[in-house]
N, C-alpha and C positions, 0 to 999 in steps of 0.2 A: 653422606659426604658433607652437604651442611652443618653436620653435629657434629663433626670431626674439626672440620672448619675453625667452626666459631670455639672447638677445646681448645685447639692451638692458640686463638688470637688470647682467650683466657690466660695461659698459660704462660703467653709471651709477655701480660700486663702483670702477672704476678711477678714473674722474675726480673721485669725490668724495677719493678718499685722496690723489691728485696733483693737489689742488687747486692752483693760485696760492696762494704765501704771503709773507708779509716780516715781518722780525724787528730790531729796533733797540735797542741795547745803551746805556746810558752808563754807564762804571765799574762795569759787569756788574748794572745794574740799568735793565731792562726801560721804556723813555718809550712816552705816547703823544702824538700831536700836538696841540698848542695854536694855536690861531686868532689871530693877534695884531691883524688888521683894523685895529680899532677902536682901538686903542692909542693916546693922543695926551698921552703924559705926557711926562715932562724924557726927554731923550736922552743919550748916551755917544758921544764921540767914539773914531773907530775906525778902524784900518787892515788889510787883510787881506795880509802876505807871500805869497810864491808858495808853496807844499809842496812839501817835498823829498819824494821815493820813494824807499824803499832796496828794494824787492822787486822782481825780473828782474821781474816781468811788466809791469812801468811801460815797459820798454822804454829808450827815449830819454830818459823824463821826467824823473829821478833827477837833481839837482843834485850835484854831486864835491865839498863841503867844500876848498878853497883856488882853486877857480876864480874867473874875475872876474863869476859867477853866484850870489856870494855875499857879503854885507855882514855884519862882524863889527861886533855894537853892543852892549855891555855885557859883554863874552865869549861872548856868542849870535850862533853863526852862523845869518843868515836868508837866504835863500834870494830873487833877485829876478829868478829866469829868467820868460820870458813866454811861453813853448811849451813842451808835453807832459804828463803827466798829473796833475804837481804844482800849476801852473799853471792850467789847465783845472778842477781841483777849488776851487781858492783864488776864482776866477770865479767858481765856483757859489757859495760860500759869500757871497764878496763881495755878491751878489743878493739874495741871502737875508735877509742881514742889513739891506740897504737897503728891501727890501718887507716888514719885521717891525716895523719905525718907530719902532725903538728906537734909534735909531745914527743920526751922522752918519757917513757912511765917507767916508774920504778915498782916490784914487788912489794904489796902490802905489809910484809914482814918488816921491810925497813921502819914503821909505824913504833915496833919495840926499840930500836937503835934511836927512834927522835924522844923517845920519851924517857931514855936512858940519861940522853944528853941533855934533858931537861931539865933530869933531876940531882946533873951531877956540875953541871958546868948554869956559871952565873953570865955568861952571854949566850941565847938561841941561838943564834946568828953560825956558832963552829959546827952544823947541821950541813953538811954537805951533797946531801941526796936532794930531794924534791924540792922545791921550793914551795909547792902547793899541796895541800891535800885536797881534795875530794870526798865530800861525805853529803851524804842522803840518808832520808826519811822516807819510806813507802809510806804515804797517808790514803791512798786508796789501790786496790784490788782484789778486782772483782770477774775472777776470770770465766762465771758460770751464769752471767745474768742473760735472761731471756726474754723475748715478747712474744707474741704470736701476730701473725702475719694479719691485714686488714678483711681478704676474703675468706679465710676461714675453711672447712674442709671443700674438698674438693669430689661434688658427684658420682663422677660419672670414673674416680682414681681410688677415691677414699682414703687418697693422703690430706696431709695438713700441712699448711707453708707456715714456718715459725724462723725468724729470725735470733740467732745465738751472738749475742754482744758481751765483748772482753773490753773493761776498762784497767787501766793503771796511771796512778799521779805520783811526783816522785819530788820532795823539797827538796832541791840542791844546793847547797853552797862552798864555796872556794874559798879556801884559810891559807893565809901565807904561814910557814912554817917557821921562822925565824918571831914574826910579831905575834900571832894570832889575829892578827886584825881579817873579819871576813870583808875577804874582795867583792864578791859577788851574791847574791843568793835569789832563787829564783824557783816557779813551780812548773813542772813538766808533765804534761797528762795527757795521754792517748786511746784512743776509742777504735775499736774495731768490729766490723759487724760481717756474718755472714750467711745464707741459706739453708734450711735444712730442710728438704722434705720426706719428712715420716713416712713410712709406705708405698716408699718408690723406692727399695733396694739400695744397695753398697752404691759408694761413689760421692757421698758427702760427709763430711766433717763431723765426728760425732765431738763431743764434751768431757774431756775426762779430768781429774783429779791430778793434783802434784806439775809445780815446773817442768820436771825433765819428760811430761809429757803432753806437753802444750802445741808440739809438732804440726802441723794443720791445721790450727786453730786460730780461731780471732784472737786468743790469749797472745799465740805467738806473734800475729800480725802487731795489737799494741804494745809486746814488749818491742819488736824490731823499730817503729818507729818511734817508740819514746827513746829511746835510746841514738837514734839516728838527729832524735831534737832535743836532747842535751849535750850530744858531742858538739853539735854546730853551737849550743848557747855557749857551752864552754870556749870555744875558740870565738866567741863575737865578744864576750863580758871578760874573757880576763885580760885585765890591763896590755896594751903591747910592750911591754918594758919586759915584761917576762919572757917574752918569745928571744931568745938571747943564746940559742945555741947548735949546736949539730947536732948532727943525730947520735953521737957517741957520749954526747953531753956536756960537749967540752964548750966553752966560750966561743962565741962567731966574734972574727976579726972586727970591728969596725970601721 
């Protein structure tokens, strides 16, 4: 009874120290999440580009600077692939921004329409969709990094306690469409950790490969919360002048 005892109090000390964690960065200082629900003030017009990846573990996702994957608009190469992990986070983010109710967002495709008008008219400014883009750089992830827990296997189970950590950091910055001039620009990076015990059967998180299957994972815990702390920097850094309309995107009275 003793020995049983003292495995539980063991057991309790592991899982307390390998607990589930997440950690959200902005420009190395620590957010926590804001509730935007209720928000029903002037909005900002907006468009989210696709996200370049420069880190191998994007795989595929990574857009090649002089491909026909990318639209040069102000001397800023933007990124307007529609697959893989650049893409796929720009979606997220694009969601986000649209259930925060602070934004109109416009479809990425409007991206060919501004760059039409670019090249065809000598004022920016007859752009009448977004006023802002949105573009990002994946410069880290790392959806498969792992440690192994401090006590090590486990006697009397013959499991192992190993903690599975998903990081992603993400450059963003905010381009007025009419100047090019960047409004804002800032790094977003989020850490997520979770328990695994090997050899204690189903019922924990395994590790697998590819975006669309990061479903229960710390992967998907740091994408949801990087994404939850660039929607909030995006509405704290860009200028309030832009917040200037309804939600059909028409001019608010003033």
């Amino acid at each position: 009874m003793r020995r049983i005892s003292g495995l539980l109090v063991v057991l309790a000390v592991i899982f307390t120290a390998c607990a589930p964690s997440v950690s959200t960065t902005v420009a190395g200082k620590e957010i926590k999440k804001v509730d935007y629900s209720n928000y029903s003030g002037p909005r900002a017009r907006i468009v989210v580009a696709s996200f370049d990846c420069n880190t191998p573990q994007c795989g595929g996702g990574g857009v090649s600077v002089g491909t026909a994957q990318v639209l040069n608009l102000f001397g800023l190469n933007i990124p307007v692939a529609t697959t893989g992990v650049g893409a796929d986070v720009s979606t997220m983010l694009n969601t986000a921004l649209v259930n925060s109710n602070h934004f109109v967002v416009y479809d990425r495709s409007i991206l060919n329409q501004l760059r039409s008008e670019a090249a065809f008219s000598n004022q920016q400014n007859e752009f009448t969709g977004a006023d802002v883009i949105v573009t990002g750089v994946i410069t880290g992830f790392e959806p498969n990094a792992s440690g192994t827990g401090g006590l090590g296997a486990i006697p009397f189970i013959g499991g192992l306690v190993s903690q599975k950590k998903s990081y992603i950091r993400v450059d963003v910055r905010l381009v007025d469409t009419r100047s090019g001039a960047i409004l804002a620009a800032f790094p977003v990076e989020a850490e997520a950790t979770d328990t695994n015990i090997a050899g204690l059967g189903g019922g924990f998180i395994p590790l697998v490969g590819g975006l669309s299957t990061y479903n229960n994972t710390p992967m998907a815990k740091a994408l949801s919360i990087m994404i939850d702390a660039a929607t909030q920097s995006i509405i704290e850094r860009l200028p309030k002048n832009y917040f200037r309309y309804d939600m059909t995107g028409k001019p608010v009275q003033q």
